[in-house]
N, CA, C and O atoms as a MOPAC input file, in Angstrom:
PM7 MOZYME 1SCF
protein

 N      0.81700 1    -1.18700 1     0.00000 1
 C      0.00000 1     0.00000 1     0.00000 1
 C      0.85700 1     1.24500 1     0.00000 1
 O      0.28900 1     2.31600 1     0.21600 1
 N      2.05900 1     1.22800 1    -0.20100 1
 C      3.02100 1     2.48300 1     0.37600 1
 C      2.67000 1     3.38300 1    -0.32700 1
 O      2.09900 1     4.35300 1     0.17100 1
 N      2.95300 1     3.28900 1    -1.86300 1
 C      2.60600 1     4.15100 1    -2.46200 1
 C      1.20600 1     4.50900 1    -3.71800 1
 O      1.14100 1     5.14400 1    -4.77000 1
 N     -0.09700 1     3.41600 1    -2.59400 1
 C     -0.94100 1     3.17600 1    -3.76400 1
 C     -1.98100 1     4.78900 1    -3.34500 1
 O     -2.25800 1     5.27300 1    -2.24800 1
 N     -2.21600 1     5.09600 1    -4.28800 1
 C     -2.96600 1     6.29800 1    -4.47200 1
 C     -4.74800 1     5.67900 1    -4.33700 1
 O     -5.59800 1     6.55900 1    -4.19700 1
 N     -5.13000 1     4.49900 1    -4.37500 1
 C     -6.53200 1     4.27900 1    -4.56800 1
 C     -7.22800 1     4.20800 1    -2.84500 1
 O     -8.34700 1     3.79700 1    -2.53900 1
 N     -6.19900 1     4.72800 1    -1.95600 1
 C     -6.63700 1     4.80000 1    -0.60600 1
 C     -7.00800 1     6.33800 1    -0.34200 1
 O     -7.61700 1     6.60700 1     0.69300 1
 N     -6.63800 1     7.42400 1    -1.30100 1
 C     -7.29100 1     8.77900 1    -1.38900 1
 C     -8.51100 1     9.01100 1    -1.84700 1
 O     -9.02600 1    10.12400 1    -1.95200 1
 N     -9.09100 1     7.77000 1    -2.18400 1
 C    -10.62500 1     8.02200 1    -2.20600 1
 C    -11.16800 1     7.78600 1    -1.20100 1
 O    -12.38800 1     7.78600 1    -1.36800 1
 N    -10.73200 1     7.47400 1     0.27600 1
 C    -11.26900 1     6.71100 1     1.21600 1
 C    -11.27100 1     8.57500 1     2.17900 1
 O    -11.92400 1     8.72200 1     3.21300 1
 N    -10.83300 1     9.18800 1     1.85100 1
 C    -10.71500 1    10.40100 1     2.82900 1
 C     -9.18100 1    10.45600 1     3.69400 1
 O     -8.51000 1     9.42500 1     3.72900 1
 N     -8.75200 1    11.54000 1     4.28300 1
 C     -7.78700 1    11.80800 1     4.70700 1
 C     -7.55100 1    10.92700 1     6.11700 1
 O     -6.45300 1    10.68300 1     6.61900 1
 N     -8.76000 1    10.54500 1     6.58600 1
 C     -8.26300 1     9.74900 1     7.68700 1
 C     -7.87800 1     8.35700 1     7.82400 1
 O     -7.18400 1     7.93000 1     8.74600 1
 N     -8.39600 1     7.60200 1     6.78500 1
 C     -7.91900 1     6.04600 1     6.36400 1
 C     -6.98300 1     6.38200 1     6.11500 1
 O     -6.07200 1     6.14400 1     6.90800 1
 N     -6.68800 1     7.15300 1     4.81700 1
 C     -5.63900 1     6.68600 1     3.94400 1
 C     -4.03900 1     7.52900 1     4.91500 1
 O     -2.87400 1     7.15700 1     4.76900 1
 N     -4.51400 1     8.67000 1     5.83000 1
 C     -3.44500 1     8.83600 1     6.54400 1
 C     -2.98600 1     7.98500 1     7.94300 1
 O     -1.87200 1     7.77300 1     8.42100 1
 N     -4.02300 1     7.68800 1     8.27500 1
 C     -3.83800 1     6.29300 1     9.57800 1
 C     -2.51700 1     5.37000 1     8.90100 1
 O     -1.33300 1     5.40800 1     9.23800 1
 N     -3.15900 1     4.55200 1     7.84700 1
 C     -2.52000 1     3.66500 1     6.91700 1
 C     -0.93800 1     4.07700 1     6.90000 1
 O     -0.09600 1     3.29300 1     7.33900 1
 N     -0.52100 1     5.58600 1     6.27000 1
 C      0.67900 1     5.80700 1     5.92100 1
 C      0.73600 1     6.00900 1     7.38000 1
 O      1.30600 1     4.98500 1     7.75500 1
 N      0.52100 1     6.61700 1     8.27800 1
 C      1.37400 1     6.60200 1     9.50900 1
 C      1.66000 1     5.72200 1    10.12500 1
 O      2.52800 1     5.79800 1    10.99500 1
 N      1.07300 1     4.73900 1     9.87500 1
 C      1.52300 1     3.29700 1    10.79400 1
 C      2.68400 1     2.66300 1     9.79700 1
 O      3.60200 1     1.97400 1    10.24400 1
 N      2.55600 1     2.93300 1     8.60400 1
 C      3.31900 1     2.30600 1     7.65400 1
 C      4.87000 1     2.78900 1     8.39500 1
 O      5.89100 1     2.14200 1     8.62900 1
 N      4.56700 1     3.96400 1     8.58500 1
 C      6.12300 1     4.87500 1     8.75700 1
 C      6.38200 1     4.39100 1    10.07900 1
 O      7.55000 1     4.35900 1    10.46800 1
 N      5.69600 1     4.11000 1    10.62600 1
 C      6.24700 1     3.52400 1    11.81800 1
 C      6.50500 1     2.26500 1    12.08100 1
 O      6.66800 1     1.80000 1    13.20900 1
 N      6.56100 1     1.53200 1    10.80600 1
 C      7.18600 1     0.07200 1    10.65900 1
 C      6.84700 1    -0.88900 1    10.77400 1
 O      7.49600 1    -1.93000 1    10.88000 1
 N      4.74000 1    -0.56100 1    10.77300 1
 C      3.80500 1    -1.70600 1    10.82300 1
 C      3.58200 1    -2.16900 1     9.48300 1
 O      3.68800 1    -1.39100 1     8.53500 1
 N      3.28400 1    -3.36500 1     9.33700 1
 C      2.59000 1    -4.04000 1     8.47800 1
 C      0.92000 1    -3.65000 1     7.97000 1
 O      0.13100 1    -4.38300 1     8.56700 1
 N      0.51300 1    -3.07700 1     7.41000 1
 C     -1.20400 1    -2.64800 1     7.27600 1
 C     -1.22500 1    -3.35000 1     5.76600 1
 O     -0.38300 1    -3.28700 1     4.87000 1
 N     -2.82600 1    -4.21500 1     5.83400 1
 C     -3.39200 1    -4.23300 1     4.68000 1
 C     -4.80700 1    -4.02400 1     4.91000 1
 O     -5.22400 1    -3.73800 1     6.03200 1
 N     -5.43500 1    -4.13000 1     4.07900 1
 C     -6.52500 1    -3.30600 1     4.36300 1
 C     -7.77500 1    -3.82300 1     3.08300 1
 O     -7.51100 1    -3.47700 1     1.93100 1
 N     -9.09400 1    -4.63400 1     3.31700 1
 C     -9.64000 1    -4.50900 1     2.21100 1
 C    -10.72800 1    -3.38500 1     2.31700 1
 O    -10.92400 1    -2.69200 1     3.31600 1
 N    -11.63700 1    -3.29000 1     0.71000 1
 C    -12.48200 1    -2.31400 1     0.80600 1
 C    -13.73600 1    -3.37800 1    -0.27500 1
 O    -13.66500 1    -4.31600 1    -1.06900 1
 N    -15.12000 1    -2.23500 1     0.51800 1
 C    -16.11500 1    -2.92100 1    -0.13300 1
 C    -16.35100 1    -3.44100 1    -1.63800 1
 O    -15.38000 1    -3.00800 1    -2.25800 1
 N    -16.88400 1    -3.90700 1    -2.21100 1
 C    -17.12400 1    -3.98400 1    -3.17300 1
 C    -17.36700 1    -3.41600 1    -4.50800 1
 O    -17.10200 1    -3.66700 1    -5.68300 1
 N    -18.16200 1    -2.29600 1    -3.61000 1
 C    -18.59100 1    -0.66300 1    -4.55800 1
 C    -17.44400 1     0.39200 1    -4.76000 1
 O    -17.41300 1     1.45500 1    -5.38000 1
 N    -16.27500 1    -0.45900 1    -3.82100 1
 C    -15.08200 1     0.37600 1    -3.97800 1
 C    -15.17600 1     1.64200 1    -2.69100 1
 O    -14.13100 1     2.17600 1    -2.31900 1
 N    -16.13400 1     1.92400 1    -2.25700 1
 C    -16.20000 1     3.63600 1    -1.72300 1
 C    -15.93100 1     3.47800 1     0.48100 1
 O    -16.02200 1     4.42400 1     1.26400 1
 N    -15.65200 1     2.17300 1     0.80600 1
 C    -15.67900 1     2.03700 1     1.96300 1
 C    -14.60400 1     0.85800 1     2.46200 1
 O    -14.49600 1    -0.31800 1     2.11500 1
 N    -14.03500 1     1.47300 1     3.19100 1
 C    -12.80500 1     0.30500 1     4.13200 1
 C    -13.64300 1    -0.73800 1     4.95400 1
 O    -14.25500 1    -0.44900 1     5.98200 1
 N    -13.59200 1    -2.17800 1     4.29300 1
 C    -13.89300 1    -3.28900 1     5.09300 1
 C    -13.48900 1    -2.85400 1     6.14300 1
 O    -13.98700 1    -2.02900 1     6.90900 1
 N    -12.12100 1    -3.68900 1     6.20400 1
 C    -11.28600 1    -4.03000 1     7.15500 1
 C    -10.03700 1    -4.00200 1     7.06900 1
 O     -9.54200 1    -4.56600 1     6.09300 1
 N     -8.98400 1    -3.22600 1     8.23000 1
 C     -7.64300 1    -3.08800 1     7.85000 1
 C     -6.83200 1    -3.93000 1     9.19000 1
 O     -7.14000 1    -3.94900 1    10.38200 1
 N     -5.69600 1    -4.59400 1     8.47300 1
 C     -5.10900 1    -5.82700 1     9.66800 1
 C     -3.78900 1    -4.76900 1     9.57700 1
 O     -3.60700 1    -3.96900 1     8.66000 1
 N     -2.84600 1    -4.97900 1    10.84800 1
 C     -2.08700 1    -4.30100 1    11.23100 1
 C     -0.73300 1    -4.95200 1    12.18400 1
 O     -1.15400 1    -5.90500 1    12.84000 1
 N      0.24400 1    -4.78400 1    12.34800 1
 C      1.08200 1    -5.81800 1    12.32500 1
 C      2.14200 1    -5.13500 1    12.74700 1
 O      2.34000 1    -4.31600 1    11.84900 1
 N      3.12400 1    -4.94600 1    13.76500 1
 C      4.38000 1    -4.08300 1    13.87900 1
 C      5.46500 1    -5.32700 1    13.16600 1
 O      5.46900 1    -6.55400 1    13.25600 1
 N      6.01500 1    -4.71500 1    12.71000 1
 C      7.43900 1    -5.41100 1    12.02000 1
 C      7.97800 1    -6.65000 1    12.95400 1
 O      8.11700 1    -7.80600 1    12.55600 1
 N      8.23700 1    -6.19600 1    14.20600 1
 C      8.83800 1    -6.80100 1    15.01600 1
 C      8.24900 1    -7.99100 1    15.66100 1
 O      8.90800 1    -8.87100 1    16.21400 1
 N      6.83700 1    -7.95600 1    15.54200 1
 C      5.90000 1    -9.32300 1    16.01500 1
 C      5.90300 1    -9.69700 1    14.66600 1
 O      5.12100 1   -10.64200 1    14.76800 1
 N      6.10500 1    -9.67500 1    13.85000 1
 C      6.14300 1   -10.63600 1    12.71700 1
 C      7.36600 1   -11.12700 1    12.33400 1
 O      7.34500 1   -11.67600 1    11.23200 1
 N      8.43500 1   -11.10400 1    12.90200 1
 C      9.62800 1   -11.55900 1    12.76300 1
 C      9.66500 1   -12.68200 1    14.13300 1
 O     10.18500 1   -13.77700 1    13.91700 1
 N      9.14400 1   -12.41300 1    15.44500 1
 C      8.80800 1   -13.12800 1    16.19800 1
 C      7.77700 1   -14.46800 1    15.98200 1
 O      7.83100 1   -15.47900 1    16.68200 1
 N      7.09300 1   -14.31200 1    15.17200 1
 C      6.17900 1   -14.76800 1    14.78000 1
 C      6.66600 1   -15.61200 1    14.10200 1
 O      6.24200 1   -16.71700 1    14.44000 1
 N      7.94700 1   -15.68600 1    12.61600 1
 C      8.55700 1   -16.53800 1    12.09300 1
 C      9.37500 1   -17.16500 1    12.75900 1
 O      9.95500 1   -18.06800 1    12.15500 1
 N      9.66900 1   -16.98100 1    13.96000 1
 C     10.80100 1   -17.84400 1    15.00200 1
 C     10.25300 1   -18.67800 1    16.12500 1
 O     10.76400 1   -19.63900 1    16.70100 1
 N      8.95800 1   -18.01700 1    16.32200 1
 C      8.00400 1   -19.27700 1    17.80900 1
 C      7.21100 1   -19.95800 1    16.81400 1
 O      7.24100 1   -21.18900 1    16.82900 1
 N      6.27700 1   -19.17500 1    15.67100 1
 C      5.61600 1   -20.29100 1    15.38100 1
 C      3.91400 1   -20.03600 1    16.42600 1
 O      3.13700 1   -20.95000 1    16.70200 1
 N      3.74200 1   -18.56800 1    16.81500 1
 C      2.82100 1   -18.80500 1    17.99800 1
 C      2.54300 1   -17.35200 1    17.59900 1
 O      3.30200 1   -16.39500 1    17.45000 1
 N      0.30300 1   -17.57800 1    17.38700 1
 C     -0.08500 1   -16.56100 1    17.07900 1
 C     -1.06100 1   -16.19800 1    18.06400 1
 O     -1.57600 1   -17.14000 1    18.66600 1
 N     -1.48300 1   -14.85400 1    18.40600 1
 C     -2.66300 1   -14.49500 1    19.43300 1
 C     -3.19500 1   -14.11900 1    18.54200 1
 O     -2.58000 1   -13.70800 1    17.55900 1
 N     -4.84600 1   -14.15400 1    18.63700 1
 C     -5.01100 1   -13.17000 1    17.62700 1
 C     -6.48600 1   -12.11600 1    18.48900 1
 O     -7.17500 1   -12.74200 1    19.29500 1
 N     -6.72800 1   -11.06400 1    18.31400 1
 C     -7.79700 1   -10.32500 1    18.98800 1
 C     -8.62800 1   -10.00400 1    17.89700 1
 O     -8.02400 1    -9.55900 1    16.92100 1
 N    -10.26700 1   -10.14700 1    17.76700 1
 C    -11.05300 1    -9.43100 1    17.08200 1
 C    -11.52800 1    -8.56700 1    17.56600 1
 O    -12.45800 1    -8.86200 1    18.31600 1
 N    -11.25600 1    -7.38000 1    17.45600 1
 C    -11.90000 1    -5.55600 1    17.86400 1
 C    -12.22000 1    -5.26000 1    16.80700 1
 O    -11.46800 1    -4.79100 1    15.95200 1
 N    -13.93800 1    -5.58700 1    16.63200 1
 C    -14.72900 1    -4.94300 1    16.24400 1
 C    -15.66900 1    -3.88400 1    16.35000 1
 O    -16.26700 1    -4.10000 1    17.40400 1
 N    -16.21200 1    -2.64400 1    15.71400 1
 C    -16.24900 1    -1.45600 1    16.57600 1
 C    -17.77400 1    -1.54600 1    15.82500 1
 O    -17.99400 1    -1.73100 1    14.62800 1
 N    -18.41600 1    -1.41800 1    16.55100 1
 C    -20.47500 1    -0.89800 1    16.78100 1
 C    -20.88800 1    -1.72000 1    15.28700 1
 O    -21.40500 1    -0.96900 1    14.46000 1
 N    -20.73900 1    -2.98000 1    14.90900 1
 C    -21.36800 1    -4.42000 1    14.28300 1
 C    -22.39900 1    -5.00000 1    15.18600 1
 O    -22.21300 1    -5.24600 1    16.37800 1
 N    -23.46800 1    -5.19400 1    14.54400 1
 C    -24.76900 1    -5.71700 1    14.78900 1
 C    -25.62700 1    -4.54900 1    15.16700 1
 O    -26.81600 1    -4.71700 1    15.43600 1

């Protein structure tokens, strides 16, 4: 996503969340609806638990979902 431009249709606050975490050395991907005009869901990842992650072999994982149903 570093340098994809199709996250400036999403408004200044996705698509700047996204690059700021990027710069800070997380992992972000992120899908979007179908119609194109709305962020599913974006997964997020610091560099450093994913290098941990290739050496234990051992994942937590949390679903924080925000005001669904």
């Amino acid at each position: 996503m570093s340098n994809d431009k199709s996250m400036d249709k999403f408004g200044n606050s996705a698509s700047d969340l996204i690059r700021r975490m990027e710069g800070r050395d997380y992992i972000v991907r992120y899908q979007v609806s179908s119609d194109g005009k709305n962020v599913k869901s974006i997964f997020f990842m610091h560099s450093s638990a994913a290098a941990d992650i290739s050496v234990r072999g051992e994942v937590f994982g949390i679903d924080a979902t925000y005001k669904v149903n």
